[in-house]
C-alpha positions as CSV (number, residue, x, y, z in Angstrom):
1,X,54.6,133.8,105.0
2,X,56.0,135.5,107.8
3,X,54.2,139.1,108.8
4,X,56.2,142.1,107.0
5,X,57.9,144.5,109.0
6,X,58.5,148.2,107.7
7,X,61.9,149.4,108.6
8,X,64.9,152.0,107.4
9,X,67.2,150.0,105.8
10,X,71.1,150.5,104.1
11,X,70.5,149.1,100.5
12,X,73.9,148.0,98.8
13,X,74.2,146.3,95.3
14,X,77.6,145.7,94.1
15,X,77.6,144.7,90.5
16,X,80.6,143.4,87.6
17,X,81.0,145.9,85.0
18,X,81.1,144.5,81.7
19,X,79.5,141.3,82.8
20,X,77.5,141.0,79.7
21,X,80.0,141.0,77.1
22,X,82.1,139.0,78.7
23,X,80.0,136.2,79.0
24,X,78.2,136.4,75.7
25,X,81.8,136.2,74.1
26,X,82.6,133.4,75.6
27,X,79.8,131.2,75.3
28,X,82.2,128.7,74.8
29,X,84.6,129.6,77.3
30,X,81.6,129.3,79.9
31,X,83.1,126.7,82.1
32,X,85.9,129.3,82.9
33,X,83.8,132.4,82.7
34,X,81.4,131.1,84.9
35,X,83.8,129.8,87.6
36,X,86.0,133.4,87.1
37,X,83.0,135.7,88.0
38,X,82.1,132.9,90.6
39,X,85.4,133.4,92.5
40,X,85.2,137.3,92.2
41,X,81.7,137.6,93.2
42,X,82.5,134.8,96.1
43,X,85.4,137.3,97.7
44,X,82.7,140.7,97.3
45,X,80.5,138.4,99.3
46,X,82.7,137.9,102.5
47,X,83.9,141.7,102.9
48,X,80.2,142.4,103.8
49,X,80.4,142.6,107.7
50,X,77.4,143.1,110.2
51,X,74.8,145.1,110.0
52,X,75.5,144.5,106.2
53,X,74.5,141.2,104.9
54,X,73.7,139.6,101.6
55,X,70.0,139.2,100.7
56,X,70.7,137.4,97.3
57,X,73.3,137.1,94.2
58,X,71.5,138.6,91.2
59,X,73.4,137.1,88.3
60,X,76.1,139.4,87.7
61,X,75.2,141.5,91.3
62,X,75.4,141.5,94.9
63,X,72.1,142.5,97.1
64,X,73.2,143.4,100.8
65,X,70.6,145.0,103.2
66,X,71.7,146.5,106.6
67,X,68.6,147.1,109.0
68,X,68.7,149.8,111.3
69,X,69.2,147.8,114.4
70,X,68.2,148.9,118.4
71,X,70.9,150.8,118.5
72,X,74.5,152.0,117.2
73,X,73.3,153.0,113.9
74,X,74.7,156.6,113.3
75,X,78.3,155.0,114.4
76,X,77.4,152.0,112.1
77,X,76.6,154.1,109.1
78,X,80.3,155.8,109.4
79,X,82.0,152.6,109.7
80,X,80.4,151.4,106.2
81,X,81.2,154.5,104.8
82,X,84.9,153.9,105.5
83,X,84.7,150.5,103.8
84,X,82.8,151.3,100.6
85,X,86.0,150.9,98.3
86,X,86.7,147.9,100.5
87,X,84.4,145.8,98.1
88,X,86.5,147.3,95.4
89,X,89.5,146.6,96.8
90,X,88.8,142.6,97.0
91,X,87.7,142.7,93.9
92,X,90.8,144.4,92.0
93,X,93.3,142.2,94.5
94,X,91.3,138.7,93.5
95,X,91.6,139.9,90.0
96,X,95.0,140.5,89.8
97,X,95.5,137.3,91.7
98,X,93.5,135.1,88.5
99,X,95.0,137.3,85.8
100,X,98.9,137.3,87.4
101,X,98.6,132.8,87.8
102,X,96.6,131.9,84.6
103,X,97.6,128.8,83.4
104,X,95.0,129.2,80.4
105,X,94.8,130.5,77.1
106,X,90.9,130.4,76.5
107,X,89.0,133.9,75.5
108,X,87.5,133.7,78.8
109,X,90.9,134.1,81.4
110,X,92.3,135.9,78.2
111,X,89.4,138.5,78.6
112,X,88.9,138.2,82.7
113,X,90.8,142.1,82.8
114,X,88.1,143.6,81.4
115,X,85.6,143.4,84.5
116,X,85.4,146.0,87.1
117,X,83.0,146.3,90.1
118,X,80.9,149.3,90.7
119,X,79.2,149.8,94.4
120,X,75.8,151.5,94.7
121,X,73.9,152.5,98.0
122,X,70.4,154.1,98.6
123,X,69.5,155.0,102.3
124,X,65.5,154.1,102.7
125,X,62.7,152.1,103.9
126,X,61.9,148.9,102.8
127,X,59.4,145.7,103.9
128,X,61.2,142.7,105.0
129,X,59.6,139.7,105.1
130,X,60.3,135.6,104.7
131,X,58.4,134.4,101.8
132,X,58.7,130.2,101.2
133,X,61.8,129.8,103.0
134,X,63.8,133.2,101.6
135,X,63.8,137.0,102.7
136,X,63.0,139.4,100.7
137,X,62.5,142.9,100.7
138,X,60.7,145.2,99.0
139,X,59.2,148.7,98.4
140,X,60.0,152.0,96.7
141,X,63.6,151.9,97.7
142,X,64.4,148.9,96.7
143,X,63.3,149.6,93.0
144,X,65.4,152.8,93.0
145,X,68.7,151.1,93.8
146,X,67.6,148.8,91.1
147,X,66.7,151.6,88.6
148,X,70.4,153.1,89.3
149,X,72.1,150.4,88.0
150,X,71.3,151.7,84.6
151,X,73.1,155.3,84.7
152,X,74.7,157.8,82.7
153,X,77.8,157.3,83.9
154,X,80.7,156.5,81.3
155,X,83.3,155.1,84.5
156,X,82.9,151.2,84.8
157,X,84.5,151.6,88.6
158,X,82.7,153.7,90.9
159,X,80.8,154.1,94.3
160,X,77.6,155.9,93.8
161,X,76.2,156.5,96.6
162,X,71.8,158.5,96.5
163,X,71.7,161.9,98.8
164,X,70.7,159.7,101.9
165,X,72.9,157.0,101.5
166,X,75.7,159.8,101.9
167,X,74.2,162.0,104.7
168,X,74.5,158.5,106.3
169,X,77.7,156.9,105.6
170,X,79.3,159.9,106.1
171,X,82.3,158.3,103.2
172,X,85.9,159.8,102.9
173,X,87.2,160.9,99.9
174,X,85.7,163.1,97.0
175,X,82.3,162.5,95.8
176,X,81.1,164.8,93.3
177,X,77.4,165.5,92.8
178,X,75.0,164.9,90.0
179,X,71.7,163.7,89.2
180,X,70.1,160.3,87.5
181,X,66.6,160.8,85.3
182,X,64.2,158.0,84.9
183,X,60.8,158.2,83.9
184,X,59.1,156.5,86.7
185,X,61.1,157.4,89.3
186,X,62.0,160.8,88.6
187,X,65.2,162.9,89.0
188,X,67.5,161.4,92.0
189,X,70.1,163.1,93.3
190,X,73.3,161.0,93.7
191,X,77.1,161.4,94.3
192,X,80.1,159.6,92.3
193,X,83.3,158.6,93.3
194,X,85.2,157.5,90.4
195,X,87.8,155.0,91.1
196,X,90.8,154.2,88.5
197,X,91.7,150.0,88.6
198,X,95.0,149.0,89.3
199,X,94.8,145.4,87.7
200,X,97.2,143.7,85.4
201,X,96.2,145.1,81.4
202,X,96.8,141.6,80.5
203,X,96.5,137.4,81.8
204,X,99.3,135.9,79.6
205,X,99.3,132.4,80.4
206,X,102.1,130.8,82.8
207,X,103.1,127.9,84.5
208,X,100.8,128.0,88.2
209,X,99.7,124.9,90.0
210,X,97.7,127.0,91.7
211,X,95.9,128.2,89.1
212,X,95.6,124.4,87.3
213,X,93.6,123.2,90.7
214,X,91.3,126.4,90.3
215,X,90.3,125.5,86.8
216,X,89.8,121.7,87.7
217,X,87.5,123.2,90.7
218,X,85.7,125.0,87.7
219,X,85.5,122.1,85.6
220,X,84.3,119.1,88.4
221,X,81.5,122.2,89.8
222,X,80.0,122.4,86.2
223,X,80.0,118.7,85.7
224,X,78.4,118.4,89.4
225,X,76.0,121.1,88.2
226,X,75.2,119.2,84.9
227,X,74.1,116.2,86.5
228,X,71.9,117.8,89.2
229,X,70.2,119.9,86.0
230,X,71.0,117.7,83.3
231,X,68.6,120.1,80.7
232,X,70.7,123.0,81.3
């Protein structure tokens, strides 16, 4: 284990609304579900840019740390604050992409216009350190990002963004403030910027070569991934 080194960090989790129900309904639809939520979270993954990178997929999530580097760092919070929405943006545009060439009629691409992404930073300190091969970070900042993924907020699309996270990234547009209770953490102070989707309200299914290569991609992964874990 590498030594741990204490620094102010940019913590950034961007997470699939109404991951859950999606894939419990279509338990039997997994193949598709699975390789759906795998291209959207694959196209969240390559907007991060430098200083912001990801630290690990969390199921349905994104973790993305920025350090505070040497220098540059008041001009780099500014420029992340101008590309918040941008994971949002991805997002919707992939979306629309699966739901407007779906050559299937399972639940699963039936039901794929139900997700939404949300974006959540907290400004903070955290440890970082290399534990058997993977980085990790840790500390009281990392929990409360966490905790914030359970809210009171009815939107499914939104950036929330904690006090310091906004003093930082310095984000255009309207942010309205409001505050998050938990028990162990206490009362944090965030601010919400609700975004409306503009995604197809439906995926009815049509003709798309396309589309019929993407769903064989789906089916030969999950057979490669039943033979390297053939319990699963």
């Amino acid at each position: 284990m590498d030594t741990p080194l204490e620094s102010e960090v940019l913590l950034l989790i961007a997470d699939i609304s109404g991951y859950t129900r999606f894939m419990l309904t279509n338990h039997t639809a997994r193949v598709h579900a699975h390789g759906i939520v795998a291209d959207l979270l694959g196209v969240v993954a390559r907007e991060a840019r430098p200083p912001l990178a990801v630290n690990k997929f969390e199921g349905d999530a994104i973790f993305m740390v920025a350090p505070r580097p040497a220098s540059g760092w008041h001009d780099a919070g500014r420029t992340l604050g101008a590309r918040l929405t941008g994971f949002i943006d991805v997002f919707n545009r992939r979306l629309t992409e699966l739901a407007s060439s779906n050559i299937c009629d399972c639940i699963a691409c039936q039901q794929m216009v139900s997700l939404r992404l949300k974006v959540i930073a907290h400004y903070g300190v955290a440890v970082r350190s290399r534990i058997a091969g993977f980085d990790e970070v840790s500390g009281v900042d990392v929990i409360l990002i966490h905790r914030l993924l359970k809210n009171e907020i009815q939107a499914a699309e939104y950036v929330l963004l904690t006090e310091p996270a906004y003093a930082f990234l310095e984000p255009p547009g309207d942010y309205v403030a409001r505050r998050e209770s938990y028990d162990d953490v206490g009362q944090v102070p965030v601010r919400l910027r609700a975004i409306a989707a503009a995604v197809p309200a439906a995926a009815p299914r049509r003709f798309s070569l396309v589309d019929a290569w993407r769903k064989i991609g789906y089916d030969v992964r999950y057979l490669l991934a039943r033979r390297r874990h053939p319990a699963a």
